[in-house]
N, C-alpha and C positions, 0 to 999 in steps of 0.2 A: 447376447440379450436373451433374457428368460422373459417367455412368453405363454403366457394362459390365455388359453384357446377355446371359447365355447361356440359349440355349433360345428364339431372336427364332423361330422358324419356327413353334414350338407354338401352341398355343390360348391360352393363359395368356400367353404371351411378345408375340405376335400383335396381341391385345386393351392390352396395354401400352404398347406401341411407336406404336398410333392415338392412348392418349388422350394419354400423353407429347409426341407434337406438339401441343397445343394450350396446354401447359405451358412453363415452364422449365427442361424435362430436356437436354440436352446426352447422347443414348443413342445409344452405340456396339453394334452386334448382330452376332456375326463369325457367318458363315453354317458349318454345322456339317459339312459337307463340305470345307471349305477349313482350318478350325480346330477343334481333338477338346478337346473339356474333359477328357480323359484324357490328354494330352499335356502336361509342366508345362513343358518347355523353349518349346514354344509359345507358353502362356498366360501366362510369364513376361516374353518378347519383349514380346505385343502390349501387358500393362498398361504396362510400361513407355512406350511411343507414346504410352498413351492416359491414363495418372499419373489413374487414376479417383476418385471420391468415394465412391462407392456400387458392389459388386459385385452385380448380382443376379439367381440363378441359379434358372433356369426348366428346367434343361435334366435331362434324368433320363431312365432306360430303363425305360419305364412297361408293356412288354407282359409281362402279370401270365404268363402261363401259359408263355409262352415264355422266361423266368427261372428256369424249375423245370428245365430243359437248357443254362441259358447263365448257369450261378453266377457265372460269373467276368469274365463282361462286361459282368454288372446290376453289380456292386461296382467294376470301373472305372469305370463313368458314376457310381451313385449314392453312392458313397463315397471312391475315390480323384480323380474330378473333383472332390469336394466338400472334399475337403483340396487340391488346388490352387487352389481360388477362396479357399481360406480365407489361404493362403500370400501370397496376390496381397496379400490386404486387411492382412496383418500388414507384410508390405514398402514399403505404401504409406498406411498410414493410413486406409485406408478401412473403412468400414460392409459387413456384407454381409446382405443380404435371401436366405432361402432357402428355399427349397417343399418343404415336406414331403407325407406321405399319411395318411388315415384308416388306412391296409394296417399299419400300425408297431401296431393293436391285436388281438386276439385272437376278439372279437366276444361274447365270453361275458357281458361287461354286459346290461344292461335299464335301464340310467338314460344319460341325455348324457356324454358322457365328455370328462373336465375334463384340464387340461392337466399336474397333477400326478398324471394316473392313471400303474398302472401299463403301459409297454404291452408286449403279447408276438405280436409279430407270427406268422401262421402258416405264411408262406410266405416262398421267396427275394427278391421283390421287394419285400416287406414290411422283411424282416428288414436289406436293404440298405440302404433308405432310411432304417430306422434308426440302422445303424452310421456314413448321412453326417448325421444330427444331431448324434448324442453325438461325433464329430470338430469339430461346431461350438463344440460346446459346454465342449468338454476344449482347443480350441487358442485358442479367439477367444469368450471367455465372455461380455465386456462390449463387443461391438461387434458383435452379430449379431443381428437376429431368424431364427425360424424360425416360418413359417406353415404347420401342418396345414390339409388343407382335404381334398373328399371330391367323387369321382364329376362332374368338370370335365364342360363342353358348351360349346360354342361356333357359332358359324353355319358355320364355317370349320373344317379338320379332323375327325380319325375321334374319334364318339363315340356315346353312347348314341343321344341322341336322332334325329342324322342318321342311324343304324343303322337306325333305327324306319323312318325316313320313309324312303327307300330297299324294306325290306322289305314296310313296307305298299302300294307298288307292285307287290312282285312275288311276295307269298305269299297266299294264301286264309287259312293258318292260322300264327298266330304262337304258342309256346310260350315263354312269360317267368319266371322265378325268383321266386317269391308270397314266400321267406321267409328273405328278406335285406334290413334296412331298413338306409337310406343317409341321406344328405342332400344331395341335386343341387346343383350350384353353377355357375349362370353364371360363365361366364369374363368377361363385360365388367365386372359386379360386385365379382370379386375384386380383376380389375385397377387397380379405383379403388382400393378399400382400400391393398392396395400400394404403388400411389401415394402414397398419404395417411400410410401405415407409415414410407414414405421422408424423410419431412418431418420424422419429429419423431424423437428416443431411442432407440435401440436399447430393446427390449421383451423382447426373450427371446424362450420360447417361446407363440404362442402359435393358436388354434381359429378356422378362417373358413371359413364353409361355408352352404350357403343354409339358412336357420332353418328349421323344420321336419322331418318325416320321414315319410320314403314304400316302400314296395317298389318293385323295378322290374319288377315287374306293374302295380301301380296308377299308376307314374308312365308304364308303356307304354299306358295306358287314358287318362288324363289327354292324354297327347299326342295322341291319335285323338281325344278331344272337344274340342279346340281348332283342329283343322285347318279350315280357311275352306271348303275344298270336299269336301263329304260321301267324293264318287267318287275323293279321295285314297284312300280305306280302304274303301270299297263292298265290301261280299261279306267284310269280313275279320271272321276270329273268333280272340280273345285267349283264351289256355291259361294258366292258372296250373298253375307246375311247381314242385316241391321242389329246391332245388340240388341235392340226393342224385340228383335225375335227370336232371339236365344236368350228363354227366360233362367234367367239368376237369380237367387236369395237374396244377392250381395252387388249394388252397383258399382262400376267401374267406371275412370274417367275416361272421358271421350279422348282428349289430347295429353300426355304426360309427358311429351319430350323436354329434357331436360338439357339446359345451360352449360356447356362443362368447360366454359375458357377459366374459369379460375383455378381446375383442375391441370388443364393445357399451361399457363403460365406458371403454375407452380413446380410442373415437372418439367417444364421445356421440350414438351414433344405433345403432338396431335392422339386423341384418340382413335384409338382401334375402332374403323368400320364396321356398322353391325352387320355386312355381307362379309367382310371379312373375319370376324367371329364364328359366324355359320360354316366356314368354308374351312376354318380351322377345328370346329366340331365336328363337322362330316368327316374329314381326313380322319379323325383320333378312331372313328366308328368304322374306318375303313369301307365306305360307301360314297367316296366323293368320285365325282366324273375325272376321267384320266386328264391332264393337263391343268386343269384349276388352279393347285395350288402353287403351283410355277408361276400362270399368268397374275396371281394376286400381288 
């Protein structure tokens, strides 16, 4: 299967492109300085070269608060790139896989939120990413999935959790968001899925995110009692804070945990724990506490 890849450099893309070599992916990844997914005379050229099977797009302008000043270049990347890969796949037959965000909801639920919910994103980089689904799904209805997923990490690039470990080197006192619950999600996890989404029928829309929920207070707690060596975090002390007091540009939602049985019954297996995800990022960083990943 020939596979065009945008977004190889990301976490998501990154984690794809390792397990894909052990596979029978055939994955092209144009590096994103050399090729703009905002560009279609471009991205029309290279399918062309590359006559793909599968388009699948990783690539998106994901810096939430910095999209509350740059409307118009979060909706090139995540909505006008997302009607060129959709273009690609109509001129050439092919499928196209595409990343969505938990950010496309409002957060005002209290139950997992299923893929028929309604969603009302709060902010510009929310509201973008939803206008590149509903482009998937108004041009290329029956030949696309689209995967929401929530709050990515990775061993490699910027994320939560390398935030932590980083800071817990260099602060005595950390202040974390106690009441925002999420659902973390290993990127090497998702990337299988992915993979495995790539094999079979387009599916539509659908929810993939590590099972469970957490704040990112308690998942920034969680990550200090899993580090192997105490003197990583010695002397630190964790703050639960109201988002109302870590002022943002850019609102987030209170509750994002997402639904993922229809992801569960389509692969016939349970979602990767978002402690479990952690515990497989810390191992790859070689800072995880000696016995963990045994007892996981």
């Amino acid at each position: 299967m020939k596979v065009l890849l945008f977004g190889g450099e990301g976490q998501l893309g990154g984690e794809i492109i390792r397990r894909a070599q052990e596979l029978s992916f055939e994955i092209v990844s144009p590096v994103s300085s050399e090729v703009s997914i905002t560009d279609r005379e471009q991205l029309l050229f290279l399918a062309e070269k590359i006559q793909p099977d599968l388009v699948l797009n990783c690539a998106a302008y994901t810096a939430v608060d910095d999209a509350e000043t740059h409307e118009s270049l979060a909706y090139d990347v995540n909505c006008q790139g997302v009607r060129n890969c959709v273009e690609i796949c109509k001129y050439h037959g092919a499928r196209l896989i595409h990343i969505s965000t938990d950010y496309v909801f409002s957060g005002y639920a209290r139950e997992p939120l299923r893929e028929d919910d309604s969603p009302i994103p709060l902010g510009v980089y929310g509201k973008s990413k939803l206008a590149g689904e509903e482009v998937v799904f108004s041009d290329l209805p029956n030949d696309a999935t689209v995967v929401r997923t929530s709050s990515l990490h990775a061993s490699r690039g910027q994320n939560f959790v390398n935030t932590m470990l980083r800071l817990f080197a260099e602060k005595s006192l950390i202040r974390v968001v106690s009441d925002q619950i999420m659902c973390p999600t290993w990127a090497g996890w998702l990337s299988e899925v992915i993979l495995d989404l790539s094999r079979i029928p387009p599916v539509g829309l659908v929810h993939a995110c590590g099972a469970g929920a957490v704040s990112w207070f308690d998942f920034a707690c969680e990550i200090r009692s899993l580090l192997r060596e105490e003197s990583l975090a010695e002397g630190l002390a964790l703050e639960p804070i109201s988002a109302a007091d870590y002022d943002r540009p850019a609102p987030r939602p209170e509750y994002s945990v997402l639904d993922c049985q229809k992801l569960v019954s389509i692969l016939g297996r349970p979602c990767m724990t978002w402690r479990e995800g952690l515990i497989r990022h810390l191992a790859e960083l070689a800072v995880l506490k000696e016995g963990v990943l045994k007892e996981s």
